[in-house]
Structure formats: structure tokens, C-alpha cells
Backbone as a chain_set.jsonl record, in Angstrom:
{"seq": "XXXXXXXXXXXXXXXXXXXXXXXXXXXXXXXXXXXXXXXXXXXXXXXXXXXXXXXXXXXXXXXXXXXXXXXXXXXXXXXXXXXXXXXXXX", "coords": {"N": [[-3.852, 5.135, 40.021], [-4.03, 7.699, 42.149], [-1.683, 8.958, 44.827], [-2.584, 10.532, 46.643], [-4.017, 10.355, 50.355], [-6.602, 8.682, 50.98], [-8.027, 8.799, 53.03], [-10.797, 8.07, 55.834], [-12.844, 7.029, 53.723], [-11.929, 5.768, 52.248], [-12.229, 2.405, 52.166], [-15.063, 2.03, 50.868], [-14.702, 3.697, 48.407], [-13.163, 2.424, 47.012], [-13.234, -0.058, 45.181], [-15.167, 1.549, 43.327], [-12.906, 3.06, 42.518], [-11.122, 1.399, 41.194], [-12.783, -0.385, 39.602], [-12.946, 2.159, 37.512], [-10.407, 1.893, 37.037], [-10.376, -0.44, 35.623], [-11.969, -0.1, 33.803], [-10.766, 2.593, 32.007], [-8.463, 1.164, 31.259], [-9.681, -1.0, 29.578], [-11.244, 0.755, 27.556], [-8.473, 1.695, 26.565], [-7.153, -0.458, 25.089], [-9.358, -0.864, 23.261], [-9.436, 1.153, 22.306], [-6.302, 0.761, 21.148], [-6.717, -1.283, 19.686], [-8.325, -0.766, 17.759], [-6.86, 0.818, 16.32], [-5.062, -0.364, 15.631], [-6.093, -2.108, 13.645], [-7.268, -0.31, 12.14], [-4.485, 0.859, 11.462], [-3.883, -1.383, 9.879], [-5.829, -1.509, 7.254], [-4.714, 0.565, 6.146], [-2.428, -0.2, 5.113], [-2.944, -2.044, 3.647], [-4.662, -0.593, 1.454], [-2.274, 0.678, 0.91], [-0.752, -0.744, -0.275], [-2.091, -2.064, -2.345], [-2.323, 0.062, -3.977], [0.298, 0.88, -4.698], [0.967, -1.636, -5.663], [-0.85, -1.512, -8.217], [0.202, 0.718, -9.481], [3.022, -0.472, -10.187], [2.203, -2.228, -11.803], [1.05, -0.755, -13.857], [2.778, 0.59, -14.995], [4.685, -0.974, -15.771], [3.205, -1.733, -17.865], [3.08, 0.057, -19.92], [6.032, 0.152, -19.892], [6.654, -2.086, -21.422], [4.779, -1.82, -23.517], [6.175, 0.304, -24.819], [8.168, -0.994, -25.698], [7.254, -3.01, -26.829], [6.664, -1.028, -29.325], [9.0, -0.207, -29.977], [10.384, -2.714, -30.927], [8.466, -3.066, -33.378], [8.929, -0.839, -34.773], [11.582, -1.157, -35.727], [11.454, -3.556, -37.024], [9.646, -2.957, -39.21], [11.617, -0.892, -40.333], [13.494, -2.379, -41.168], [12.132, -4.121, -43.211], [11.177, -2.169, -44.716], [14.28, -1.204, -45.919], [14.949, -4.057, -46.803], [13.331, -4.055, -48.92], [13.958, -1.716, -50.364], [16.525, -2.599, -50.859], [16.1, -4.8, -52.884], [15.065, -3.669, -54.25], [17.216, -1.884, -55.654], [18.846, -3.522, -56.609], [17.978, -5.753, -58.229], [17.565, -9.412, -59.044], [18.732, -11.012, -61.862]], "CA": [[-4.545, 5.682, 41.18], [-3.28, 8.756, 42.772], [-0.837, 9.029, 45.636], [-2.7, 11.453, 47.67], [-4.493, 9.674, 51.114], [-8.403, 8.587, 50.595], [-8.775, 9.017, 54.619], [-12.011, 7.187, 56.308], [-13.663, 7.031, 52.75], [-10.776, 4.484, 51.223], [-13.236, 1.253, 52.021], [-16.323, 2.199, 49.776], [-13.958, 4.115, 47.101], [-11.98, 1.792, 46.449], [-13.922, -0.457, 44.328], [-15.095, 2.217, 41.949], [-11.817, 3.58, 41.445], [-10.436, 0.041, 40.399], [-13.813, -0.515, 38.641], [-12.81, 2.887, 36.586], [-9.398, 2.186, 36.326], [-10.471, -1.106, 35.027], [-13.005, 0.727, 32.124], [-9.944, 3.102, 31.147], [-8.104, -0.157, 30.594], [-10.658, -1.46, 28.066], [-10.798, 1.35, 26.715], [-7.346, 2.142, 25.984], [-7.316, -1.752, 24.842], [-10.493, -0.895, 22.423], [-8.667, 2.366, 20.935], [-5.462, 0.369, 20.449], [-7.586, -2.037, 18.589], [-9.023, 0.14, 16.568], [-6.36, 1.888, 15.756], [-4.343, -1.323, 14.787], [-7.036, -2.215, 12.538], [-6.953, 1.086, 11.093], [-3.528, 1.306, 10.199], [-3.207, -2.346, 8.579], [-6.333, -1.391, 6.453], [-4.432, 1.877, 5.402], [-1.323, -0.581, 4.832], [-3.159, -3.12, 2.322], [-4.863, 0.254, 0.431], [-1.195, 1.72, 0.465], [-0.005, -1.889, -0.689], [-2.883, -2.316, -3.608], [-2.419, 1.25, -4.741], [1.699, 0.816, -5.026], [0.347, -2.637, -6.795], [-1.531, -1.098, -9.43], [1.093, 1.929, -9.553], [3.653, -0.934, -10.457], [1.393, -2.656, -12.799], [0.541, 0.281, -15.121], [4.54, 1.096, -15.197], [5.344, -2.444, -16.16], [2.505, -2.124, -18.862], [4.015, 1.645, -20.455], [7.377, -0.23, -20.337], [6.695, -3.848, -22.4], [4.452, -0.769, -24.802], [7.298, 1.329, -25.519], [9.316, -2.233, -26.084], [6.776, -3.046, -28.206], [6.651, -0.064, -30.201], [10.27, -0.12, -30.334], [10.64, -3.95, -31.623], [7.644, -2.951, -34.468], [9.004, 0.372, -35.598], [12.559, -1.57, -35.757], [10.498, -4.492, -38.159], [9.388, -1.446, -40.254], [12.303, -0.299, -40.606], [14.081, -3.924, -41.669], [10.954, -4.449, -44.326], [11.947, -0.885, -46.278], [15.588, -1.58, -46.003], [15.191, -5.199, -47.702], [13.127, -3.628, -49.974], [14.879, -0.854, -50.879], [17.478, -3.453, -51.164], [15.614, -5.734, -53.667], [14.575, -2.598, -55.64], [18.482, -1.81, -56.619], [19.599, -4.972, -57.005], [16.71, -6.794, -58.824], [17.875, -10.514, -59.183], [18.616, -11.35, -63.034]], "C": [[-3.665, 6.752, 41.811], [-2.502, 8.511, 44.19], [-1.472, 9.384, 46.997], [-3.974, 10.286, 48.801], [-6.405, 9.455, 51.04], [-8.979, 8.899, 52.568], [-10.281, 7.751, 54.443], [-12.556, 6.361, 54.818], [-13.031, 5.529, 51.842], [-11.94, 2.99, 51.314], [-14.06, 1.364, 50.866], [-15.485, 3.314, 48.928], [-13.27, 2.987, 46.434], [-12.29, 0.608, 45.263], [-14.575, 0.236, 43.361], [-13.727, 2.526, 41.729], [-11.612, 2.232, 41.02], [-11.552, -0.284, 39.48], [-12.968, 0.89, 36.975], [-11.562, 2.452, 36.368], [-9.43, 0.666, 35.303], [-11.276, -1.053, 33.446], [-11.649, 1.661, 31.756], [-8.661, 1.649, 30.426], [-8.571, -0.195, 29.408], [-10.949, -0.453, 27.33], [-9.686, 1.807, 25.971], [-7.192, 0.61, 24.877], [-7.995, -1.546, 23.555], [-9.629, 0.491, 21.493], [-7.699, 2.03, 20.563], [-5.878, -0.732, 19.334], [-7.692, -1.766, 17.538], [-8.123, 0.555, 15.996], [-5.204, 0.715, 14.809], [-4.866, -1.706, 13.226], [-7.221, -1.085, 11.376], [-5.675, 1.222, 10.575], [-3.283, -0.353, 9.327], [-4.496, -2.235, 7.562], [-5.629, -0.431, 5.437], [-2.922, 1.271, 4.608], [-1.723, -1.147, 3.747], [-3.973, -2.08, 1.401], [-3.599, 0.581, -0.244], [-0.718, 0.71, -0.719], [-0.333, -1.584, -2.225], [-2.518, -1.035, -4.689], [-0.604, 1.24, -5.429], [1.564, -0.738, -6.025], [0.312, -2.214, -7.959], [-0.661, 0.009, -10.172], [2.122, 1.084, -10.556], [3.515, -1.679, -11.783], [1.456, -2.043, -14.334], [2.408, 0.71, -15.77], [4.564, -0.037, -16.433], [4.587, -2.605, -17.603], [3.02, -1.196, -19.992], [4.935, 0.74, -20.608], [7.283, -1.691, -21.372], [5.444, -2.735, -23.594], [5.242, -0.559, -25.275], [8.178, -0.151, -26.234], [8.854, -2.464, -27.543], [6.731, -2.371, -29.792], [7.875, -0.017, -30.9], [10.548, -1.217, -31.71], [9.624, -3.214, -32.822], [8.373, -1.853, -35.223], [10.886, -0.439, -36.04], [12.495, -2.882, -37.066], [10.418, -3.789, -39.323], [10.638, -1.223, -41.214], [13.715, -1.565, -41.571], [13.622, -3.87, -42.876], [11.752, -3.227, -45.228], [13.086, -1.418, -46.301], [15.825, -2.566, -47.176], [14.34, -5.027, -48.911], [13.736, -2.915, -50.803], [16.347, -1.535, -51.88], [17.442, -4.341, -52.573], [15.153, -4.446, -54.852], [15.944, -2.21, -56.182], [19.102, -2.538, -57.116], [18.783, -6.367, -57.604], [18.02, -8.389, -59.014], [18.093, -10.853, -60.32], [18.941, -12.689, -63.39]], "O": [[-2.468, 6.487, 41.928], [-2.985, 7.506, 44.711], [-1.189, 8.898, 48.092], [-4.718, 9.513, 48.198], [-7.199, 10.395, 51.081], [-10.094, 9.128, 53.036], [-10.645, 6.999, 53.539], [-12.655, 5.134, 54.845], [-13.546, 4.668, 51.13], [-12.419, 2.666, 50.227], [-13.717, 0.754, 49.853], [-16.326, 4.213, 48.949], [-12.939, 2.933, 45.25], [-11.404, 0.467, 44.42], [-14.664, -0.407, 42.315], [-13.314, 2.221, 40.61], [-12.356, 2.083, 40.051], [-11.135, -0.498, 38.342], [-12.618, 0.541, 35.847], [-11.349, 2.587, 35.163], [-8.655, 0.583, 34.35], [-11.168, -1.717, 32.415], [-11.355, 1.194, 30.656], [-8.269, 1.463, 29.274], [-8.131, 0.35, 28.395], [-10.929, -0.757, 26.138], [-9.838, 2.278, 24.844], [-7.124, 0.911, 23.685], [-7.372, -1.986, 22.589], [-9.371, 0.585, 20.294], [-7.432, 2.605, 19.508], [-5.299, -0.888, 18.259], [-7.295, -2.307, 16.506], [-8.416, 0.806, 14.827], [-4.705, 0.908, 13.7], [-4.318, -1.637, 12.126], [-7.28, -1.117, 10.146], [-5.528, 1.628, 9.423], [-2.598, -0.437, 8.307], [-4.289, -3.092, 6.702], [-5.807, -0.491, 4.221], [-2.333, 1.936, 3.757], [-1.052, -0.932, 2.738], [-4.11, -2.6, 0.294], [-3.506, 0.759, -1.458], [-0.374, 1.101, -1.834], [0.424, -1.138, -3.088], [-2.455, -1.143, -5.914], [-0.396, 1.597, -6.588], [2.147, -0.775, -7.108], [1.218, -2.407, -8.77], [-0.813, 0.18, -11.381], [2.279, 1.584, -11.67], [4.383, -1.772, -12.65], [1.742, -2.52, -15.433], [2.842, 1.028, -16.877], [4.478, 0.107, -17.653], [5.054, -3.362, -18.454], [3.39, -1.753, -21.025], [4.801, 0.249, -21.729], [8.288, -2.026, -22.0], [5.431, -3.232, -24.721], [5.406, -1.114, -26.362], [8.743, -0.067, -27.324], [9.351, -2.334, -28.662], [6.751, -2.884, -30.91], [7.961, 0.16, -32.115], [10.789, -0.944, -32.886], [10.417, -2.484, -33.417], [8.403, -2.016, -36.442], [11.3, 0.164, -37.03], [13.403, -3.047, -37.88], [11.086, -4.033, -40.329], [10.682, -1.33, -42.439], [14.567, -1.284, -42.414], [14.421, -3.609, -43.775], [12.613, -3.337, -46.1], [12.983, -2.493, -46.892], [16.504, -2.331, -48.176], [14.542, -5.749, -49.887], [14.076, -3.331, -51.911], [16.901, -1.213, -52.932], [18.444, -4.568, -53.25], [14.997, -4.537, -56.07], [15.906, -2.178, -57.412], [19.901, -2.326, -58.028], [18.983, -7.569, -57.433], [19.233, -8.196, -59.087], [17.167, -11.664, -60.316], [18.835, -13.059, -64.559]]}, "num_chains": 1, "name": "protein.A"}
């Protein structure tokens, strides 16, 4: 409420202003609300999306493993062949 003097009028003002300052209340109340609500929705998108981000990594990395271990198999198989082809067994 302001500082400056309401003179005669202060009786019958004085109940709207406190009425209004009681609606900017609830409103400030209703936009911090909102706005809470808004950022923990934007927190559990950020979450899900750093989720799925982590996910797809984790899936690329146990691939490449894979690929690795198989092409490493491969590479065993010729070897012991190769092996068995110079040195036949007699």
C-alpha cells in the first residue's frame, strides 16, 4: 500500500485496497504455481531425454564391444586354421 495520506476517503478505501492487495497476492501465488509446475515438467522432459541420450550411448558401446569380441573370434578361427593347415596331424 502506498505511503502517501488517503485523507477523509481512508474509511471506504480501505477495504478495496486490501481486497486488491489481497487478489495480487493470489495471483502472484497462482503464477508461482504455475511456474513451479512448469519448470519440474521441463526437469522430468530434460531428465527422460538425458535418459534415453544415456541409453542409446550405452547401446553403441556394448555394439562396438560386441563387434570387437566377434571380429577377435574370426580372427582366432583363421589362425587355428591356418594353423591346422601347416601342421596337419600325422
Amino acid at each position: 500500500m502506498s505511503r502517501t495520506p488517503l485523507g477523509s476517503s481512508a474509511p471506504r478505501l480501505l477495504p478495496r485496497l486490501l481486497g486488491q492487495s489481497e487478489r495480487r497476492l493470489e495471483v502472484r501465488r497462482e503464477v508461482r504455481r504455475v511456474a513451479r509446475l512448469e519448470v519440474r515438467r521441463e526437469v522430468r522432459r530434460v531428465a527422460r531425454l538425458e535418459v534415453r541420450r544415456e541409453v542409446r550411448r550405452e547401446v553403441r558401446r556394448v555394439a562396438r564391444l560386441e563387434v570387437r569380441r566377434e571380429v577377435r573370434r574370426e580372427v582366432r578361427r583363421e589362425v587355428v586354421s591356418e594353423q591346422m593347415a601347416c601342421n596337419p596331424m600325422s
